[in-house]
N, CA and C atoms as a LAMMPS dump frame, in Angstrom:
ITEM: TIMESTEP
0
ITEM: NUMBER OF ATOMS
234
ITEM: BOX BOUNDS ff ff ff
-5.0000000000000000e+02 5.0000000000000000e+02
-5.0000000000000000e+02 5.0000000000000000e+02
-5.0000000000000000e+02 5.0000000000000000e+02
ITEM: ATOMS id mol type element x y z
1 1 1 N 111.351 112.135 181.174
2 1 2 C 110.39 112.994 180.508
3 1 3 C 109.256 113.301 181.485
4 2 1 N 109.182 114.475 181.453
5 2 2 C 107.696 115.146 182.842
6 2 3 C 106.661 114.915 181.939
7 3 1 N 105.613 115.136 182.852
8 3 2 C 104.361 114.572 182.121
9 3 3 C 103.65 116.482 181.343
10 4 1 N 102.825 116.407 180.562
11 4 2 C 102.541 117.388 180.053
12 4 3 C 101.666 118.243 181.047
13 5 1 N 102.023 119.38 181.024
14 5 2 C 100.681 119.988 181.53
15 5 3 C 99.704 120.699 181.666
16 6 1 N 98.819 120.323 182.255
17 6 2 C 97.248 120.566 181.704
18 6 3 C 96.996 122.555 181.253
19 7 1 N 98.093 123.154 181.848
20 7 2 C 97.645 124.593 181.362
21 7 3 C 98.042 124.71 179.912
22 8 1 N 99.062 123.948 179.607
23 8 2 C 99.189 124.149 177.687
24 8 3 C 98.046 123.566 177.292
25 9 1 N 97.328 122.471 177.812
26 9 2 C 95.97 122.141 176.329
27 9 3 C 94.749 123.234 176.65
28 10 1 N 94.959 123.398 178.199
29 10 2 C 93.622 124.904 178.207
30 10 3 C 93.763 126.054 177.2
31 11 1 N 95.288 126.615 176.453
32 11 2 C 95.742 127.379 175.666
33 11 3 C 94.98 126.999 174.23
34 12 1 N 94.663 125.95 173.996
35 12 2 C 94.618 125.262 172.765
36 12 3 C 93.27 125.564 172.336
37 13 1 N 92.849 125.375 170.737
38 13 2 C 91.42 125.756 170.829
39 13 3 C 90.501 124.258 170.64
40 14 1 N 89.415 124.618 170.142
41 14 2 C 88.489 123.472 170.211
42 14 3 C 89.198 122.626 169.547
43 15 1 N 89.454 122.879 168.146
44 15 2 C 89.987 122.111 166.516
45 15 3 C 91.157 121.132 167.571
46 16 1 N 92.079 122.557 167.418
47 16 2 C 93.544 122.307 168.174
48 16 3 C 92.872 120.395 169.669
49 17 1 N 92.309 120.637 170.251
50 17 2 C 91.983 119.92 170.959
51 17 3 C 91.586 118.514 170.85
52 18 1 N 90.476 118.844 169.624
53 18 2 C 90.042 117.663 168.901
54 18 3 C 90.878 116.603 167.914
55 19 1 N 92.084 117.418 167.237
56 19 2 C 93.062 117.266 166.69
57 19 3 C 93.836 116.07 167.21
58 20 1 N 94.547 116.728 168.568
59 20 2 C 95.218 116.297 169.754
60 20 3 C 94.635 115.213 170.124
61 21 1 N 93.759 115.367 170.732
62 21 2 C 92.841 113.752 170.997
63 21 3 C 93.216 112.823 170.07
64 22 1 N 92.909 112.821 168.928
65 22 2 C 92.82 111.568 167.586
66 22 3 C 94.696 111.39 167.48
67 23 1 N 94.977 112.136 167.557
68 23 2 C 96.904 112.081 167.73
69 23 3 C 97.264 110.966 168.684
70 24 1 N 96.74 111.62 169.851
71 24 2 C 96.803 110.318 170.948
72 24 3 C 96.424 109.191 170.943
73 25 1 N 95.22 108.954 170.851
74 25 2 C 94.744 107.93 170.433
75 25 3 C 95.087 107.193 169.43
76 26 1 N 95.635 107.721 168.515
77 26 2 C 95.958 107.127 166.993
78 26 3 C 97.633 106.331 167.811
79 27 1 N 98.321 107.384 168.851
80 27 2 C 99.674 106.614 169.113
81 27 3 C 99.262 106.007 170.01
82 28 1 N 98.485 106.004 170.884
83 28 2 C 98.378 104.912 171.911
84 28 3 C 97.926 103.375 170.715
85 29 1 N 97.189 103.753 169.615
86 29 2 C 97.204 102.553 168.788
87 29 3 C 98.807 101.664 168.595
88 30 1 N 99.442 102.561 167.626
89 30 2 C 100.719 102.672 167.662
90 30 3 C 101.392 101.694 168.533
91 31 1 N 101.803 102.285 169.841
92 31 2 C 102.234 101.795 171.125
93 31 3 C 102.092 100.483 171.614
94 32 1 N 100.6 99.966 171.174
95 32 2 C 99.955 98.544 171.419
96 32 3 C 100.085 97.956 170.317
97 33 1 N 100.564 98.038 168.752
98 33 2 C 100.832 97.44 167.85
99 33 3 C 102.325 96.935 168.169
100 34 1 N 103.294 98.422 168.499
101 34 2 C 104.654 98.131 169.179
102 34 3 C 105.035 97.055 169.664
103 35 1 N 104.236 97.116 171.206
104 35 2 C 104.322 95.899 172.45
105 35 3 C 103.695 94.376 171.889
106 36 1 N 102.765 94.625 170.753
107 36 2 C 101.959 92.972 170.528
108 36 3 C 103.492 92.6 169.554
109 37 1 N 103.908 93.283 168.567
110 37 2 C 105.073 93.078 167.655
111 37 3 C 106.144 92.705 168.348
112 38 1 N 106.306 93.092 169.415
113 38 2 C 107.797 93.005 170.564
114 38 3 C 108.983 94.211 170.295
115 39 1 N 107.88 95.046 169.166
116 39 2 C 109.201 95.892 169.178
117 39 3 C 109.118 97.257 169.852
118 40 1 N 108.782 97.267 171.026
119 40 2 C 108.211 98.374 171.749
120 40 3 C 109.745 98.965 172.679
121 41 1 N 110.331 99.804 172.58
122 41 2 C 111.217 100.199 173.311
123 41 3 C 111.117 101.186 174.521
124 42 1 N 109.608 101.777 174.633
125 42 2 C 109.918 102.719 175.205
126 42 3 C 108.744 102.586 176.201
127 43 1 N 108.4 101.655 176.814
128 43 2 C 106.843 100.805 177.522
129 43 3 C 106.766 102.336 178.393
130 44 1 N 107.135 103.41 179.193
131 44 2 C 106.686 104.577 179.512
132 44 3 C 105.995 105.424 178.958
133 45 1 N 105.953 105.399 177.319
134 45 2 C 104.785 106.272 176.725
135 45 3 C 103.547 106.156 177.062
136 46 1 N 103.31 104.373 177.349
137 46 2 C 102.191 104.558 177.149
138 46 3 C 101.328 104.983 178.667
139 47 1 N 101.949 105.371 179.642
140 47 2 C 101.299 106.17 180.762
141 47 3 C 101.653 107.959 180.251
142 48 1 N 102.788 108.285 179.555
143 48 2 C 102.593 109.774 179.517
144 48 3 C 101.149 109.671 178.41
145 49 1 N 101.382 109.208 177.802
146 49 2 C 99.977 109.248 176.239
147 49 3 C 98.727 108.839 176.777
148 50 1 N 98.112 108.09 178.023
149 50 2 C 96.924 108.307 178.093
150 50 3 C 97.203 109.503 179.539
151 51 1 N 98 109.772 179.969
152 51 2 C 97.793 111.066 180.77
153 51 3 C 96.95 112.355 179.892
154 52 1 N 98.094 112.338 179.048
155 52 2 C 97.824 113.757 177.816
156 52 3 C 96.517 113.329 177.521
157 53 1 N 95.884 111.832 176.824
158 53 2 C 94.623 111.764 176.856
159 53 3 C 93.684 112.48 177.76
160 54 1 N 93.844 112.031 178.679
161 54 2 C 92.589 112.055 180.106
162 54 3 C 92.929 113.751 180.2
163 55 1 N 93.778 114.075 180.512
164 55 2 C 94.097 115.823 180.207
165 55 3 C 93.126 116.696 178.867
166 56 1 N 93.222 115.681 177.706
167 56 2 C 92.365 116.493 176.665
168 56 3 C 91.067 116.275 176.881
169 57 1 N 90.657 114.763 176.902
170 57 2 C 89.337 114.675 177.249
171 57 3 C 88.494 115.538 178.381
172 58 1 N 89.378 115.779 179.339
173 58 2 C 88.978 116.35 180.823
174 58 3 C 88.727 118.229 180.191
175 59 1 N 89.55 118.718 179.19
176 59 2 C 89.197 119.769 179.04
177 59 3 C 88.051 120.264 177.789
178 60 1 N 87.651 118.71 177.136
179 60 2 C 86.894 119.257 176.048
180 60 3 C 85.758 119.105 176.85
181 61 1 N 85.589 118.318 177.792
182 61 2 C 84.276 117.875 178.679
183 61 3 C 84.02 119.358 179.179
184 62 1 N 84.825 119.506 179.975
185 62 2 C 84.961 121.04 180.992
186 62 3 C 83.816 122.166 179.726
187 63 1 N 84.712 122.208 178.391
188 63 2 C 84.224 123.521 177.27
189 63 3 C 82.908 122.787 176.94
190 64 1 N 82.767 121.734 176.399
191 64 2 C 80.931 121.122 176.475
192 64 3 C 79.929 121.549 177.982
193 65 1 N 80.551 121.687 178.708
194 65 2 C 80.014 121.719 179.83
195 65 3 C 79.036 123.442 180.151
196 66 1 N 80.58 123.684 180.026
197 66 2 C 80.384 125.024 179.757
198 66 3 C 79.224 125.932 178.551
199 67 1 N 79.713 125.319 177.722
200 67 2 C 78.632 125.741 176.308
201 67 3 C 76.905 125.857 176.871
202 68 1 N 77.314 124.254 177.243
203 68 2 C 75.679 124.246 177.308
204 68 3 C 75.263 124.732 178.889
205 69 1 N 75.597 125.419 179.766
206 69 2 C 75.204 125.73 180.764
207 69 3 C 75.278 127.416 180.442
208 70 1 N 75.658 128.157 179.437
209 70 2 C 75.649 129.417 179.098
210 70 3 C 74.763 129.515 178.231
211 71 1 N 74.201 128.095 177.772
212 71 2 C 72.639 128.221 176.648
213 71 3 C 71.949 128.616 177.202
214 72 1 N 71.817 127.257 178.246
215 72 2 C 70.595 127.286 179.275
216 72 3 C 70.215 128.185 179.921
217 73 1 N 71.254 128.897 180.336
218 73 2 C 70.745 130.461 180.954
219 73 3 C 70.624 131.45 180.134
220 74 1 N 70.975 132.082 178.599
221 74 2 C 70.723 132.591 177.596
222 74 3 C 69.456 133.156 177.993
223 75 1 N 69.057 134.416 177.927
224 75 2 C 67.226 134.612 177.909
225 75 3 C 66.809 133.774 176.426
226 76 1 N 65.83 133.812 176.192
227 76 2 C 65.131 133.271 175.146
228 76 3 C 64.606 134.099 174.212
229 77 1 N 64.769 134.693 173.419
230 77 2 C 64.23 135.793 172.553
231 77 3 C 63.053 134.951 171.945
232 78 1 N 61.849 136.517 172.073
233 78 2 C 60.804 135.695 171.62
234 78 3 C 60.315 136.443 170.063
């Protein structure tokens, strides 16, 4: 399995993004309940699932980033 990549979550919107995140996170829970239980079969998810993490996080940071550096320069209506 290839790892996901980062131009499909740039496609995605904020929701879509935020969504995705808690997905991951919720299976990387998952994954570590798996492995503590012993019934984990597939110990490679859990590097594709925090990839896709660090991939979503890295692009909601990027759009926060963004937001507020298009405020800041905004004129100021008075």
């Amino acid at each position: 399995m290839a790892f996901p990549k980062v131009a499909e979550v740039r496609k995605l919107s904020d929701e879509e993004i935020a969504e995705a995140i808690m997905a991951a996170k919720r299976k990387l829970f998952d994954l570590r309940f798996q492995q503590a239980t012993r019934r984990l079969e597939k110990s490679h998810e859990f590097k594709h699932t925090r990839h896709r993490l660090a991939q979503l996080l890295t692009i909601e940071h990027e759009r926060k980033l963004i937001a507020a550096k298009e405020k800041a320069v905004a004129p100021k209506e008075e």
